[in-house]
N, C-alpha and C positions, 0 to 999 in steps of 0.2 A: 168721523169728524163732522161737525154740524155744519151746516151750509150759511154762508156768511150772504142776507140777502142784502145787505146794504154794501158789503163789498163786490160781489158781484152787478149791482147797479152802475156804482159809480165805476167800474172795470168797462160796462154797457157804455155809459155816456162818455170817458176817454177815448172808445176806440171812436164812437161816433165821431167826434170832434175832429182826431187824427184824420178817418174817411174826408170829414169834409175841407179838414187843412190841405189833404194830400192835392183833391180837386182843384183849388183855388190856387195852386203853383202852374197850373193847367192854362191859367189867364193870363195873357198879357198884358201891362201897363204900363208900362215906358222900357224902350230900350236902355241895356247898359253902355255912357258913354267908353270909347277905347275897346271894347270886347266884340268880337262877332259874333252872332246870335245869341246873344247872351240878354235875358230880359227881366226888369223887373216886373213880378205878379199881384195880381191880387193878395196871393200870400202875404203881402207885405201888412196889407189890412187887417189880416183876419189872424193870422199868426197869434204875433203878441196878445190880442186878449187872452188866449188861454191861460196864461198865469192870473188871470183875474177871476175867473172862472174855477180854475183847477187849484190855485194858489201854483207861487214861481218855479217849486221843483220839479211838480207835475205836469205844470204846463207846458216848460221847456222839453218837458219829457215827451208829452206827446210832439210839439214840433219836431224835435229830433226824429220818432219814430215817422212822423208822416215823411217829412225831406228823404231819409234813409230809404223807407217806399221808392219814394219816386226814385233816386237816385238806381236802385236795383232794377225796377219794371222798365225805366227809361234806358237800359244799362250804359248810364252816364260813366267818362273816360274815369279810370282809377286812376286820379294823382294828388299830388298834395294841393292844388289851388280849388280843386273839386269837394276835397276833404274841411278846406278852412273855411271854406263856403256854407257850410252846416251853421257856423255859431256865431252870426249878425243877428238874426232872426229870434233863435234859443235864448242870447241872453237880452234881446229884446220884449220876448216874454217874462221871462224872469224878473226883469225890470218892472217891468209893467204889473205882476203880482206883487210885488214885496213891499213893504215899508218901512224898510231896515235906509240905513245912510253912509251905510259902511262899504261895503262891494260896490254896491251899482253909483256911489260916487267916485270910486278908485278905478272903475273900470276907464271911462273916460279921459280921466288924469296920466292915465298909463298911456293910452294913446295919443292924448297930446305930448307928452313927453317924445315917444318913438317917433312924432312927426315933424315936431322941432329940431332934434338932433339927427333927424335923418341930412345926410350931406347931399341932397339934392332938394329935399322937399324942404327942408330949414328956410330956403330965401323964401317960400312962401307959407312962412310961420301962422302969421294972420289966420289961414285956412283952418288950420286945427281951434279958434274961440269958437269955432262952432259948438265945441265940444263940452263949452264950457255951461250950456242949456241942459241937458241930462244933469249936472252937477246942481244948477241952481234950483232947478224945479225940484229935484229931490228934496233940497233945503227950506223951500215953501210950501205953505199951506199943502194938498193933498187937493187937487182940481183935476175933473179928468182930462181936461186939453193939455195941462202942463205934462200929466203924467205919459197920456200919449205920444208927447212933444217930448219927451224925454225918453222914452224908449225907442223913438224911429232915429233918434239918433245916437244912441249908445248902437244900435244895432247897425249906423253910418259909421262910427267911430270904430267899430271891430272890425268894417269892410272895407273899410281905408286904410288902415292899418296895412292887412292881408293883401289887400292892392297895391302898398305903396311898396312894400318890399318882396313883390313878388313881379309887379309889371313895370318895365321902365318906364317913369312920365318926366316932363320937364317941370321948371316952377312954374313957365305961365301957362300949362293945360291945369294946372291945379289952381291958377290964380283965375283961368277962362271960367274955371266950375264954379265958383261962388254962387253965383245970381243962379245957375242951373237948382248947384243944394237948394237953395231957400227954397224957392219956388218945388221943389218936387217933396221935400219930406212936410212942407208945412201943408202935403196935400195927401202924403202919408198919415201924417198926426189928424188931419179932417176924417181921412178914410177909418182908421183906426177908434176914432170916436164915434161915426157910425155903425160902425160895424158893433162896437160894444155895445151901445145902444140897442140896438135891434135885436141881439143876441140875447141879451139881458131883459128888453120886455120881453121878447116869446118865452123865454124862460120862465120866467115872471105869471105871463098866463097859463102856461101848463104845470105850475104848481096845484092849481086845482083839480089834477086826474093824475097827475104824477107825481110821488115822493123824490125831493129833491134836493134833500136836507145835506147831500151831502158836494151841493152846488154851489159856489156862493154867486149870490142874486145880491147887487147892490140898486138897495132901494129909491136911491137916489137918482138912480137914470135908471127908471124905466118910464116908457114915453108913453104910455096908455093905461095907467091904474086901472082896474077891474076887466081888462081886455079878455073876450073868452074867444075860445078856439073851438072847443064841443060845444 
């Protein structure tokens, strides 16, 4: 069978990617309100680009595969809140790769559904128009803030979800968390836009020593045109 070099490359820069996603869960960045020891990462930043990168099925793909790492090497507890904890993140990549307006606006809608008719969290309804940002930025133009702004919170929308029917809260710890959301994913979607950024220039300069055709580099953020590294 002939050796596939361009599969084998892009095979090369997945796992690299995953290596470095698995790292960045390693970071901490703001505790989780309600949870003990439980923290958000850097992950949170650097995740999601991979579907931009890898395109959304890939990218989730490697998320998945770096969390599943960690989860094993860390041998984190086997149970089901551990297990739904995988997919905030994945379909925040996802998100973040696609251009479709179909899924990743229904994902949202589903969760505000299940948070409205939840009979504890319904009196604080309000909370879930958060959700209603992933929906509209899908809808508009194609900017990378909005798109970042919409995947840090489809990926808020899956863990609220998982949170609301798995931990007991009241209405007003959910109505206390408002000002916390903004304030933390709108610093998510900053991190997220630098992170692509950065990721996407170096990529961008080492197209001149390495084939990388099978990356996608968007031209449009990269911060330093003609940047050399050799």
């Amino acid at each position: 069978m002939k050796f596939d070099k361009a599969l084998a490359k892009k095979i090369g820069f997945i796992t690299l990617f995953t290596i470095v996603a698995f790292f960045t869960q390693r970071i901490n960045f703001s505790k989780v309100i309600g949870a003990e020891n439980q923290f958000f990462t850097i992950f949170q930043f650097f995740g999601p680009i991979s579907g931009g990168f890898l395109g959304p099925v890939m990218g989730a793909a490697a998320v998945l595969i770096s969390q599943l790492i960690d989860f094993v090497i860390f041998s984190k507890a086997v149970n089901l809140l551990n297990f739904l904890r995988l997919f905030p993140t994945l379909f925040a990549a996802y998100y973040f790769g696609s251009k479709r307006k179909g899924f990743e606006v229904a994902i949202p809608a589903i969760a505000m559904f299940l948070f409205v008719t939840h009979p504890v969290a319904g009196s604080a309804w309000y909370y879930s128009l958060y959700w209603l940002i992933p929906i509209i930025a899908r809808l508009l133009p194609d900017k990378l803030f909005l798109r970042s702004l919409g995947s840090t919170f489809t990926a808020h929308a899956i863990g609220t979800t998982i949170w609301l029917y798995m931990i007991p809260m009241t209405p007003e710890q959910w109505v206390a968390l408002i000002p916390v959301v903004a304030y933390e994913r709108i610093l998510f979607a900053m991190g997220i836009v630098v992170s692509y950024v950065a990721v996407n220039t170096l990529l961008d300069a080492l197209t001149a020593k390495v084939d990388l055709r099978y990356v996608n580099i968007d031209p449009r953020y990269v911060a330093f045109k003609g940047l050399k590294l050799f």
